[in-house]
ZAPA-229439 format. One record per residue (C-alpha): residue number from 0; x, y, z; residue in one letter; chain. Coordinates in pm, whole numbers, padded with zeros to 5 digits. Example, Ala and Ser with C-alpha at 12.3 -4.5 7.8 and 13.67 -1.06 7.14 Angstrom:
<sites>
@pos=0 | u=01230 | v=-00450 | w=00780 | code=A | unit=A
@pos=1 | u=01367 | v=-00106 | w=00714 | code=S | unit=A
</sites>
This chain:
<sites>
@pos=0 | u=14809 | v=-12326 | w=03049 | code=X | unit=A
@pos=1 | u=14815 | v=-12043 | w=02776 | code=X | unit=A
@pos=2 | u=14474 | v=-12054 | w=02754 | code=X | unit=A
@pos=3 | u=14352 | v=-12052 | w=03133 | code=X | unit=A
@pos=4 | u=14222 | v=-11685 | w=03284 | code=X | unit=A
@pos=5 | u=14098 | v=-11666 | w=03623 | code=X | unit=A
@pos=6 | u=13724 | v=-11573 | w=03460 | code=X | unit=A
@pos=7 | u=13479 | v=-11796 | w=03716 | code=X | unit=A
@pos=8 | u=13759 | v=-11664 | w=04020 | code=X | unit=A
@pos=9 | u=13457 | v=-11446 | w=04069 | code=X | unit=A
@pos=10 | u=13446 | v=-11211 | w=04411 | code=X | unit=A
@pos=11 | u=13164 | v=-11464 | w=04581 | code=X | unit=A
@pos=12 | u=13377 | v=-11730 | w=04531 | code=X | unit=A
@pos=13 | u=13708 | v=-11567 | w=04701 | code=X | unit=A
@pos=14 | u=13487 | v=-11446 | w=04949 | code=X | unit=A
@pos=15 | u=13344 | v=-11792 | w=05068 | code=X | unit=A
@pos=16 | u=13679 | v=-11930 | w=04995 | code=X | unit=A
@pos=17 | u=13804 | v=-11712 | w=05281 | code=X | unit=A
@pos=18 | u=13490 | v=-11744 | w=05506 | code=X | unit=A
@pos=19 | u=13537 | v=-12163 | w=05471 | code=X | unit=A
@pos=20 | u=13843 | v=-12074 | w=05722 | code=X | unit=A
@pos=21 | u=13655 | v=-11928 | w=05960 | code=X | unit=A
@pos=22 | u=13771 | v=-11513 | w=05891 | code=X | unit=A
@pos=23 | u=13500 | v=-11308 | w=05784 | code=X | unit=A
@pos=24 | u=13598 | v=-10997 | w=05518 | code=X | unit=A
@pos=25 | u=13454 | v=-10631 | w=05602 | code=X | unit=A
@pos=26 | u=13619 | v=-10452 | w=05404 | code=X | unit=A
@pos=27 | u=13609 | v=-10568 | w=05049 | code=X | unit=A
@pos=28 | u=13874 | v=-10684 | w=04836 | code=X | unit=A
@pos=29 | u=14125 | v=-10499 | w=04735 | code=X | unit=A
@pos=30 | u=14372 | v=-10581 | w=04407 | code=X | unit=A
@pos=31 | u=14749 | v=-10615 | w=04445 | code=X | unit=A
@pos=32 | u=14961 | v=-10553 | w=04151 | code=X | unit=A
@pos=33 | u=15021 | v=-10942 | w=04063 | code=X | unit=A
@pos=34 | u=14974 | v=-11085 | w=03666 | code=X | unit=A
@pos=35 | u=15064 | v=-11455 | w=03754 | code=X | unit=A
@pos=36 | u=14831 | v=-11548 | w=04062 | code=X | unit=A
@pos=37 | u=14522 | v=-11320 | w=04211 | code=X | unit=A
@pos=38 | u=14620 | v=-11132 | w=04504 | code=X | unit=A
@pos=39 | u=14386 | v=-10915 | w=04757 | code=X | unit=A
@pos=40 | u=14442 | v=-10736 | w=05067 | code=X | unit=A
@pos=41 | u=14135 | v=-10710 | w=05316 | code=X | unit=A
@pos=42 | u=14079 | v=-10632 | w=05720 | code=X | unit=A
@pos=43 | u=13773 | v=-10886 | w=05868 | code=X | unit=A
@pos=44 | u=13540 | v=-10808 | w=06121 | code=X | unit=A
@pos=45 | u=13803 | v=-10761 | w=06440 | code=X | unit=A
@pos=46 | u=13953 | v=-10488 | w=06176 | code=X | unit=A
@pos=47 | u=14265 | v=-10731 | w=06125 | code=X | unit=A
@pos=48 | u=14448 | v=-10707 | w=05768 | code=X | unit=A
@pos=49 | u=14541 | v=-11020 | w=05549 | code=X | unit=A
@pos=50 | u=14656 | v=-11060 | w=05252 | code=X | unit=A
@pos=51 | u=14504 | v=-11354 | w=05009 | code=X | unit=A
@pos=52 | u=14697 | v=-11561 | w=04757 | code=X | unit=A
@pos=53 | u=14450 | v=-11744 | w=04470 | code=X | unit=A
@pos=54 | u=14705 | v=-11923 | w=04308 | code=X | unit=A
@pos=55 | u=14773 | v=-11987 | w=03886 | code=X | unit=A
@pos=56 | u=14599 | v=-12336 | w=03825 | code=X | unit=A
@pos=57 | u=14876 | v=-12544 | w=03618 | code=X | unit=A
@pos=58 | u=15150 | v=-12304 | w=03697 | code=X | unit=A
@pos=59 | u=15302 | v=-12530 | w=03990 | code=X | unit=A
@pos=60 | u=15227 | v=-12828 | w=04125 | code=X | unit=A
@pos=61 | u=15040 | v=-12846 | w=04492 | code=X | unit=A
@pos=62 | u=15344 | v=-13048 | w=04595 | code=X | unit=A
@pos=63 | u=15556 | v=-12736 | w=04478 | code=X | unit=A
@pos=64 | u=15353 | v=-12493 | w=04604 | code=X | unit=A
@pos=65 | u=15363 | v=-12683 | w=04943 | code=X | unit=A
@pos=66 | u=15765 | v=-12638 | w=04942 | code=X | unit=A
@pos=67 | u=15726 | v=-12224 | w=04859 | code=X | unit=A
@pos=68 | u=15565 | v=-12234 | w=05229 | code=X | unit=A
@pos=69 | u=15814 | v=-12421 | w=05374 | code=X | unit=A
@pos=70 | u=16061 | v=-12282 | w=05299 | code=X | unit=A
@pos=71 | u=15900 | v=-11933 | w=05384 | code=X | unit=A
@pos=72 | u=15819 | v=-12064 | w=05724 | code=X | unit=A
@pos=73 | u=16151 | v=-12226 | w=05739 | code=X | unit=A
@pos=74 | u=16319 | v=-11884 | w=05693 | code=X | unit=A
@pos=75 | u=16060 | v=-11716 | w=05973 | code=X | unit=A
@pos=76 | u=16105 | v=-11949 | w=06216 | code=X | unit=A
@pos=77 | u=16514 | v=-11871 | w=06198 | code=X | unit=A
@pos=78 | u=16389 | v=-11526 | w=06286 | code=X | unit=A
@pos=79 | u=16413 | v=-11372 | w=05919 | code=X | unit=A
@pos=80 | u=16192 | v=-11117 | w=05801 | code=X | unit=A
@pos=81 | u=16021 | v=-11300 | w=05566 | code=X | unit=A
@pos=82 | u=15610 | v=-11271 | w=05539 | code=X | unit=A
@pos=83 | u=15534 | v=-11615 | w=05557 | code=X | unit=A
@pos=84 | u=15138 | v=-11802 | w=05485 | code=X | unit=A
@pos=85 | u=14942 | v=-11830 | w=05835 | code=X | unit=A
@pos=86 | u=14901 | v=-12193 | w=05940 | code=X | unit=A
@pos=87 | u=14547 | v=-12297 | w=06056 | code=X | unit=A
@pos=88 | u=14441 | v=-12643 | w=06199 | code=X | unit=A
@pos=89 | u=14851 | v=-12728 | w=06053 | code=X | unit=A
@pos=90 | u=14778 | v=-12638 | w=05708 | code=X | unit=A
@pos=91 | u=14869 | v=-12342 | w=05471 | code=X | unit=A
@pos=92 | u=14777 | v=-12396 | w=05146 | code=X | unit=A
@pos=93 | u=14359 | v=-12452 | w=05087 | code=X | unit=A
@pos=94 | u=14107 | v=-12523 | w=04823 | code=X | unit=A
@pos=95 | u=13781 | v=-12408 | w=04715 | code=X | unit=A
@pos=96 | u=13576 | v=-12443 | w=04411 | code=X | unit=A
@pos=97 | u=13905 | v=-12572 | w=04244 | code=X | unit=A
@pos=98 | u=14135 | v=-12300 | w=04306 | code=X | unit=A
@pos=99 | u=14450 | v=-12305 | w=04573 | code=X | unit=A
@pos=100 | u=14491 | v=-12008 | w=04772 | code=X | unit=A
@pos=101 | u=14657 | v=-11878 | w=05129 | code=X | unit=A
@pos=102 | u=14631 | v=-11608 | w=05352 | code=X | unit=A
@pos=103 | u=14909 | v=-11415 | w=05523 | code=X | unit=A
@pos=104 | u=14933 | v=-11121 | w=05743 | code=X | unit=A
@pos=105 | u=14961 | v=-10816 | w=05599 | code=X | unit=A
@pos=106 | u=15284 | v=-10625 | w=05596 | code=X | unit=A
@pos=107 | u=15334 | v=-10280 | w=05469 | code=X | unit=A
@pos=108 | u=15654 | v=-10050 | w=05394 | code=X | unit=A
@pos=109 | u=15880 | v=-09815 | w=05174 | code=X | unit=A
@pos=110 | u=16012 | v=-09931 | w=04862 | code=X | unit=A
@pos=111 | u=16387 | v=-10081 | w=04842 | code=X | unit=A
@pos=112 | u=16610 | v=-09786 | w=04760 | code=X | unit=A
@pos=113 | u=16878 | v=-09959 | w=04473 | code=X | unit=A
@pos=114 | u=17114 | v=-09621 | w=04457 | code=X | unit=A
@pos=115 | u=17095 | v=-09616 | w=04847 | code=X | unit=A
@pos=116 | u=17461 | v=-09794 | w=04959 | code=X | unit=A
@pos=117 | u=17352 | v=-09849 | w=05300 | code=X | unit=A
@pos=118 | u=17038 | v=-10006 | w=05211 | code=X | unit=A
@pos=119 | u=17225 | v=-10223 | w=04979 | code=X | unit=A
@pos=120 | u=17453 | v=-10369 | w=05288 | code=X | unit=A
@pos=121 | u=17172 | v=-10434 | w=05452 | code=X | unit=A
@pos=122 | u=17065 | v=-10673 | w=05200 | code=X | unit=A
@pos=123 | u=17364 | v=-10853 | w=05153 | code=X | unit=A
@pos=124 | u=17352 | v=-10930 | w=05527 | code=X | unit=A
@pos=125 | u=16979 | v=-11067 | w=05500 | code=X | unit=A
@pos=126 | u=17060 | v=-11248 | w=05222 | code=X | unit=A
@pos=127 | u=17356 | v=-11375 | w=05334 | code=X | unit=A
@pos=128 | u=17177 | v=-11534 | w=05613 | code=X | unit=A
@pos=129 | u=16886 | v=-11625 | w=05415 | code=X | unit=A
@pos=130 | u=17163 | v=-11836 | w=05237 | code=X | unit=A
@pos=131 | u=17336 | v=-11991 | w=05540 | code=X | unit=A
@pos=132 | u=16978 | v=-12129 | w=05597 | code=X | unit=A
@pos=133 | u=16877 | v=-12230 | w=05252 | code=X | unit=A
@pos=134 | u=17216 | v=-12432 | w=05157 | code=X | unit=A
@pos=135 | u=17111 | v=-12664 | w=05470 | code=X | unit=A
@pos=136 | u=16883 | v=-12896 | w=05228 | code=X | unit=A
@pos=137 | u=16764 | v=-12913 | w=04884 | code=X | unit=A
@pos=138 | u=16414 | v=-12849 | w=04713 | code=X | unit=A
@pos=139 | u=16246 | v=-13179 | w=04636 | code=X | unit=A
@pos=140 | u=15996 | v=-13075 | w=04394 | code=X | unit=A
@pos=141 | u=16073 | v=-12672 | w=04304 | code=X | unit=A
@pos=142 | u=16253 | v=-12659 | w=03977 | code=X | unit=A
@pos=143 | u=16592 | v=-12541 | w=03892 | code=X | unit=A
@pos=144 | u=16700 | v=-12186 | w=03730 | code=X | unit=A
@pos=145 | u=16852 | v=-12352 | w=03351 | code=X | unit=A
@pos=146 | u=16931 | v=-12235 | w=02991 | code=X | unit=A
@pos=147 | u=16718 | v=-12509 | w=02844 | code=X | unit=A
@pos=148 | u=16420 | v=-12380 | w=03010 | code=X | unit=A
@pos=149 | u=16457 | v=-11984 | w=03028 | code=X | unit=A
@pos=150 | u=16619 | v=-11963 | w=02678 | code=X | unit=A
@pos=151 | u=16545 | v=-12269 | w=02450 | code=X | unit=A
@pos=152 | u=16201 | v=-12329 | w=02503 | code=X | unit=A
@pos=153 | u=16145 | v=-11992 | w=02576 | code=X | unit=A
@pos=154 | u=16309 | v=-11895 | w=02225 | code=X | unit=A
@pos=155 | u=16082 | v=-12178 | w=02100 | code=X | unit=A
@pos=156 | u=15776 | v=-12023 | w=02294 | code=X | unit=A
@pos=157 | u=15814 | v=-11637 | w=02131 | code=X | unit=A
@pos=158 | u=15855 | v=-11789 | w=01747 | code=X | unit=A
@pos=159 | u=15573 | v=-11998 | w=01771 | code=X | unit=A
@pos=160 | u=15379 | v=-11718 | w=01935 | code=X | unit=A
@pos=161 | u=15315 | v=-11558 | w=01571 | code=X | unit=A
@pos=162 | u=15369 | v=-11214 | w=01805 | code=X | unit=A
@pos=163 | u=15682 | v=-11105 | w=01625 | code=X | unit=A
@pos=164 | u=15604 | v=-10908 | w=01322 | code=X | unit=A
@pos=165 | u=15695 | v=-11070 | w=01009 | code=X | unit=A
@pos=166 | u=15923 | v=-10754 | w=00896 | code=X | unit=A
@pos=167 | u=16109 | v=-10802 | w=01234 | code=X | unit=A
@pos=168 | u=16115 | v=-11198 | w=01212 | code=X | unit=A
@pos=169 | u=16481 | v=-11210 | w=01057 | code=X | unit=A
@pos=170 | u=16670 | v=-10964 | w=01255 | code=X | unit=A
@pos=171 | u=16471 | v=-11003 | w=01597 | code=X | unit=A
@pos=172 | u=16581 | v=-11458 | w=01527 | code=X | unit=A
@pos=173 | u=16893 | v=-11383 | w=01408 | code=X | unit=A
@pos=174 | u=16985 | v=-11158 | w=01739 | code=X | unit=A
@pos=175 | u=16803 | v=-11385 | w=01979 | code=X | unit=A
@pos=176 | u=17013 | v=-11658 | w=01815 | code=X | unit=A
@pos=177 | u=17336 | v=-11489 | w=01873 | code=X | unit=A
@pos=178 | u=17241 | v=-11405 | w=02225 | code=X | unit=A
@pos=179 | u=17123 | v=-11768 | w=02330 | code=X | unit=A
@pos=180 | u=17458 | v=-11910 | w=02198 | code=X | unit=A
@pos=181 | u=17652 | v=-11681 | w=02392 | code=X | unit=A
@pos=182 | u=17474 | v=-11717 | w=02735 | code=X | unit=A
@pos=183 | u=17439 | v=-12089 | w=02714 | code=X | unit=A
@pos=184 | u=17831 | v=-12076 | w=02661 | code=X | unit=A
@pos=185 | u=17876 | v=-11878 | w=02936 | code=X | unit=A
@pos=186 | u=17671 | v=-12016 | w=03187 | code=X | unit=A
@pos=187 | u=17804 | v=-12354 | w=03408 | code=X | unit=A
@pos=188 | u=17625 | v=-12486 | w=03650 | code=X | unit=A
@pos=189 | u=17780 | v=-12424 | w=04002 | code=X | unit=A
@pos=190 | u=17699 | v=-12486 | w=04367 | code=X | unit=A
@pos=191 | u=17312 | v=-12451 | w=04347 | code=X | unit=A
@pos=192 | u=17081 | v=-12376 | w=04654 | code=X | unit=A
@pos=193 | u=16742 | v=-12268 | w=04733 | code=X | unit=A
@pos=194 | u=16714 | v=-11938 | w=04639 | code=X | unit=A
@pos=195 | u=16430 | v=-11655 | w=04689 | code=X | unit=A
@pos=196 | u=16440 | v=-11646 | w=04291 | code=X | unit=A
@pos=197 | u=16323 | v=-11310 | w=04199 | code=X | unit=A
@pos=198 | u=16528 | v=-11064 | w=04437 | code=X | unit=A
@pos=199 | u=16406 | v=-10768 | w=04267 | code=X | unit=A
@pos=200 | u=16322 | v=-10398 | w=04441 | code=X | unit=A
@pos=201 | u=15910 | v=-10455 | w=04465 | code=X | unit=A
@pos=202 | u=15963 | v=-10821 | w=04637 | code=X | unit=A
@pos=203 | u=16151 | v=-10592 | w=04902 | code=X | unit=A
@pos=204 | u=15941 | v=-10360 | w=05147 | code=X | unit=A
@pos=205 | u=16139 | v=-10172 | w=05362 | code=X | unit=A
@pos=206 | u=16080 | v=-10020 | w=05752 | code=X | unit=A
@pos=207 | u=16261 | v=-09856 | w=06020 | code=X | unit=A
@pos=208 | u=16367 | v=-10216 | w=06088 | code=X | unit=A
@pos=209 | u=16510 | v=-10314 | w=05776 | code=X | unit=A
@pos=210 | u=16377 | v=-10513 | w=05478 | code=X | unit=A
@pos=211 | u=16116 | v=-10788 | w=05452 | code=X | unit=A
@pos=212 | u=16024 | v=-11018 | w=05175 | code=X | unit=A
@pos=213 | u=15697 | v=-11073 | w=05065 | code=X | unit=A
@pos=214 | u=15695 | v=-11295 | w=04772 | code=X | unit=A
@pos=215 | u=15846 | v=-11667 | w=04728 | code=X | unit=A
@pos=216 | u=15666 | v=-11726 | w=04436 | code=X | unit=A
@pos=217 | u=15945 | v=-11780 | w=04208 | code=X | unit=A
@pos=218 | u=16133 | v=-11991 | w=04431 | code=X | unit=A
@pos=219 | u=16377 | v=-12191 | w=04269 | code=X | unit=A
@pos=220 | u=16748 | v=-12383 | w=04322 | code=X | unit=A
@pos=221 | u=17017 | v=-12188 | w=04137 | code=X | unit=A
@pos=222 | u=17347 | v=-12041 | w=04200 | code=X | unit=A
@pos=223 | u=17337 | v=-11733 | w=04475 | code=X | unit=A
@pos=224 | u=17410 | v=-11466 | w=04258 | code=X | unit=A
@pos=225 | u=17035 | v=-11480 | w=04102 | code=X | unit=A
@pos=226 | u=16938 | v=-11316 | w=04471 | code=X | unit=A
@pos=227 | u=17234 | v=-11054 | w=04443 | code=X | unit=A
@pos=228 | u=17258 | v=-10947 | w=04034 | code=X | unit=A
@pos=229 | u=16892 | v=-10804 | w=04011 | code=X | unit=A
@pos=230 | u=17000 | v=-10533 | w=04257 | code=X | unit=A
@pos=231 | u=17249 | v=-10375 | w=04068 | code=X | unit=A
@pos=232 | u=17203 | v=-10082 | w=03832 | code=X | unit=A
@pos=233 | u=17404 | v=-09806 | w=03648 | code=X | unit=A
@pos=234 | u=17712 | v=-09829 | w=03489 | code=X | unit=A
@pos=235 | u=17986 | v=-10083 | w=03571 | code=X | unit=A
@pos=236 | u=18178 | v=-09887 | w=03802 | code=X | unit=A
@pos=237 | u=17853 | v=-09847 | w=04015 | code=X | unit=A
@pos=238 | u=17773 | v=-10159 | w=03951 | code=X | unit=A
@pos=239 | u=18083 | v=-10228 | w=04133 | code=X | unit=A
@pos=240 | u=18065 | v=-10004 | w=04419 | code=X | unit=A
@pos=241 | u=17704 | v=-10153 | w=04510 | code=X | unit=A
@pos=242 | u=17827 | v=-10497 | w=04429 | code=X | unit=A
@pos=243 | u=18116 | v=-10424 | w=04674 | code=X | unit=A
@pos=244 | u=17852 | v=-10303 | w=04950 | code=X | unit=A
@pos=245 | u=17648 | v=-10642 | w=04882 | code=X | unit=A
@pos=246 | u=17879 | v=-10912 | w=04966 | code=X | unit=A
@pos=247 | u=18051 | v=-10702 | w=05240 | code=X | unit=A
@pos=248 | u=17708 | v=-10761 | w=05400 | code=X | unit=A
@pos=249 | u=17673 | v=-11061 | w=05285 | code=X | unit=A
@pos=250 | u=18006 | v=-11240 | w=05427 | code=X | unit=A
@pos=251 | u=17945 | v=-11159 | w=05771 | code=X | unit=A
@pos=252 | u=17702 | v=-11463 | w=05747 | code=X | unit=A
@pos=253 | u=17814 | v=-11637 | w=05466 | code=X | unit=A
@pos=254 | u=18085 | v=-11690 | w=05216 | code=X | unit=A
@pos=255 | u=18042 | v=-11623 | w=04847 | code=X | unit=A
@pos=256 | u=18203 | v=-11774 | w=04573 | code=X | unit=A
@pos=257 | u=18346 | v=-11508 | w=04381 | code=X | unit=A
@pos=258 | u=18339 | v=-11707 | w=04035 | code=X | unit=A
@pos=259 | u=17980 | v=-11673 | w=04004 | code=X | unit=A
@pos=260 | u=18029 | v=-11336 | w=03912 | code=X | unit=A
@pos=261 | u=18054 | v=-11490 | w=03595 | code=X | unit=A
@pos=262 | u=17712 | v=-11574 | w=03562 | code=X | unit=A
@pos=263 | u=17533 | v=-11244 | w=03561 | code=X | unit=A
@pos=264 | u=17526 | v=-11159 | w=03233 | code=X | unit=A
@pos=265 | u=17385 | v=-11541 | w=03144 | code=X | unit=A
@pos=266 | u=17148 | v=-11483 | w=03427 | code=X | unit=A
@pos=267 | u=17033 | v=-11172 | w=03295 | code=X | unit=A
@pos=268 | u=17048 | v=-11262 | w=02953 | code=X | unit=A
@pos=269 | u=16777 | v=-11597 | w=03084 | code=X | unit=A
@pos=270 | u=16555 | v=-11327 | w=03245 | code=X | unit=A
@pos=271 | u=16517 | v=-11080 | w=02947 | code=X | unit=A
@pos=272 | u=16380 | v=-11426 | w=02723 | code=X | unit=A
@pos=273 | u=16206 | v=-11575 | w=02942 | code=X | unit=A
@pos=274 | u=16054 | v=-11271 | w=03037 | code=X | unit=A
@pos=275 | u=15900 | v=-11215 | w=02671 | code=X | unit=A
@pos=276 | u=15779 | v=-11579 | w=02620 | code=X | unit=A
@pos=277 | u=15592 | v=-11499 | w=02946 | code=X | unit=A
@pos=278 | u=15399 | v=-11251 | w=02802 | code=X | unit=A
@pos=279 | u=15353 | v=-11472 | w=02490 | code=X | unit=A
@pos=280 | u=15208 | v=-11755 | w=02706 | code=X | unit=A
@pos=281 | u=14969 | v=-11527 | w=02897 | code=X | unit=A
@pos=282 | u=14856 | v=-11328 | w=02656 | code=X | unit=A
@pos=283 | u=14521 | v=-11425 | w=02628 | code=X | unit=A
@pos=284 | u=14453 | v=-11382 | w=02996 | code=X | unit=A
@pos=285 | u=14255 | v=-11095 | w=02945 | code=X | unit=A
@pos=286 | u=14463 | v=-10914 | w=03270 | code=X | unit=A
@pos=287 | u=14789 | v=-10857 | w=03034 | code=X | unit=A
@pos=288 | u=14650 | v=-10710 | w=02742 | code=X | unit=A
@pos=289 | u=14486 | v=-10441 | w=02966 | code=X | unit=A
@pos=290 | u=14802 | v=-10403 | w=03208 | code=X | unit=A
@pos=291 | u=15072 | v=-10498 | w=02886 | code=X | unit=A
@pos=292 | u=14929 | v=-10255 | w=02616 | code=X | unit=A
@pos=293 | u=15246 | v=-10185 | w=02464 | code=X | unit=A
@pos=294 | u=15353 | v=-10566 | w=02409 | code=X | unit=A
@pos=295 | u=15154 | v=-10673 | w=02059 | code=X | unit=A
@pos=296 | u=15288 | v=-10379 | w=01859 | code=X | unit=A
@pos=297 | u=15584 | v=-10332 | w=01609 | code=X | unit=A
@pos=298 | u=15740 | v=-10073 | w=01860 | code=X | unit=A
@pos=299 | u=15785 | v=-10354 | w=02145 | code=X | unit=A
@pos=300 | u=15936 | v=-10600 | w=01910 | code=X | unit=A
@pos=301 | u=16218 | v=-10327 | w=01754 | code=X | unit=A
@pos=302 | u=16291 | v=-10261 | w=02129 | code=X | unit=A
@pos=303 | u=16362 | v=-10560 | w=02208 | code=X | unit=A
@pos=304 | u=16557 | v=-10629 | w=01926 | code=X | unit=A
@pos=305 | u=16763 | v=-10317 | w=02022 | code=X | unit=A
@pos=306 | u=16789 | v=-10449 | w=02406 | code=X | unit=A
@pos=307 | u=16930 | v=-10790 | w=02294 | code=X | unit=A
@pos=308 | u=17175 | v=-10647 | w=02114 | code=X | unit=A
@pos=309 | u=17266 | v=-10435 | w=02395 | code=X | unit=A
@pos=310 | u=17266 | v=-10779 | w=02573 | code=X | unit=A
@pos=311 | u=17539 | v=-10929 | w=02333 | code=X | unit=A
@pos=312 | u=17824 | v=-10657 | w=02381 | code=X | unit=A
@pos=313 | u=17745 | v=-10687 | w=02797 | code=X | unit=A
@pos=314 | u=17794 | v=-11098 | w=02750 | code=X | unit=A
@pos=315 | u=18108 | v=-11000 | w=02571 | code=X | unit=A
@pos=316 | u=18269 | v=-10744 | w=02827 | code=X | unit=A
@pos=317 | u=18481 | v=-10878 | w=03090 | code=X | unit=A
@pos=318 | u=18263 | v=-11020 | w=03389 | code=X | unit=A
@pos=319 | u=18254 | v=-10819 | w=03703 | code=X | unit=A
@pos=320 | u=18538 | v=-10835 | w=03939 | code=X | unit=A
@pos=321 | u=18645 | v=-10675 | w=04271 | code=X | unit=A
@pos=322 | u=18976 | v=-10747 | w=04239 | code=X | unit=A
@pos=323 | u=19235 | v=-10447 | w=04112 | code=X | unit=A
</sites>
């Protein structure tokens, strides 16, 4: 997997891939800003605009990918604004030439204001019901959100990666050490569901009818704060008014257990890791060195050093709470 680029995805190939359903592209393709898979927006010839999915080979299994639309169409057909794959001849996920891909409409909008409270309780009501319907049934085949993966073998992944300078090796080990302990300690494994995964501002597009998803990629089952935390920003007293607007939104469709509040830190803590071995794993697709400049360089490593260290006196404050 570290090694694979999308090099023979050439534009020929994407565009018979698409033809082979029977839509015909006019425009051209045009790149959306995604690293993992290839993503394109286009209008065929009855000037109707799609979006097209060419999916990481080795990344997820077809049998996994299957569930992300599932549960996407799941979610739509309960009447949530979620932009789910288009079904043809009962199918949603194709092949050609070796690579998986999908089409879905395609859905513009503004960008999620974080800082904007009202905006915020509108999100904790769609995600609240999002949640009513998720905690129905289980995933059979996505994977779980868990320490072992985002911060032991992703530790494992960044000091094999021979990235991290060799000045920085002590400190930057001995921090991420620290860090790892503390998280694992901290995180317990509560009621898990299927979750959206990666609930952050550019997976939400907004209109004068509210928010709509348009990414499942990251699916997952985990505990529902991962689809609440990632919205939350400043310092901890905003933190708590915005946390405060979330779940009054959110409880009008579904209850939340308040001792997951717990687990932010841990979750966030798992994010910041895994999110450098990513970059360590894909670095020799030739998209992240262009669009990741800033990653292979002494600079990136002190930073990060600096961040997890930030990281260790947040995992040692008292968790957030909304009660006096």
């Amino acid at each position: 997997m570290a090694v694979f680029n999308f090099s023979s995805l050439s534009p020929d190939v994407m565009l018979d891939a698409i033809e082979s359903l029977g839509i015909y592209v006019e425009s051209g393709l045009l790149p959306l800003n995604s690293y993992e898979n290839r993503v394109y927006q286009f209008h065929d010839d009855n000037k109707v605009k799609y979006v097209t999915k060419f999916y990481r080979p080795q990344r997820w299994s077809l049998e996994q990918i299957q569930e992300e639309h599932d549960f996407a169409l799941e979610l739509a057909d309960n009447e949530l604004p979620f932009v789910a794959p288009l079904v043809i001849d009962g199918e949603s996920l194709f092949e050609h030439q070796g690579y998986h891909f999908a089409l879905y409409p395609c859905r513009g909008g503004r960008i999620f204001e974080v800082d904007n409270l009202d905006q915020l309780e509108w999100m904790g009501r769609f995600i609240g019901r999002i949640h009513a319907i998720s905690e129905k049934s289980a995933f059979k085949h996505r994977l779980d959100i868990n320490p072992q993966e985002f911060l032991v073998e992703a530790k494992s992944t960044i000091l094999n990666s021979d990235f991290v300078p060799l000045s920085l090796q002590t400190p930057f080990e001995t921090i991420l050490e620290h860090v790892i302990i503390e998280a694992q300690g901290q995180f317990s494994k509560q009621k898990y569901i299927r979750l959206h995964g990666d609930c952050h501002a550019g997976n939400i597009l907004w209109t004068d009818d509210g928010p709509h998803f348009v990414d499942l990629d990251d699916c997952r089952m985990g505990p529902a704060i991962q689809d609440l935390w990632m919205m939350l920003s400043g310092d901890r007293q905003q933190q708590l008014l915005q946390l405060d607007k979330l779940l009054c939104g959110y409880e009008e469709f579904n209850s939340f257990e308040t001792s997951q509040l717990a687990l932010i830190e841990s979750l966030r803590t798992m994010r910041v890791v895994n999110y450098m071995a990513w970059l360590c794993k894909r670095w020799q697709d030739p998209a992240f060195p262009r669009n990741f400049p800033w990653f292979n360089t002494e600079k990136y490593w002190e930073q990060q050093i600096l961040m997890l260290k930030e990281q260790m006196s947040a995992l040692q404050q008292p968790p957030l709470s909304l009660l006096p």
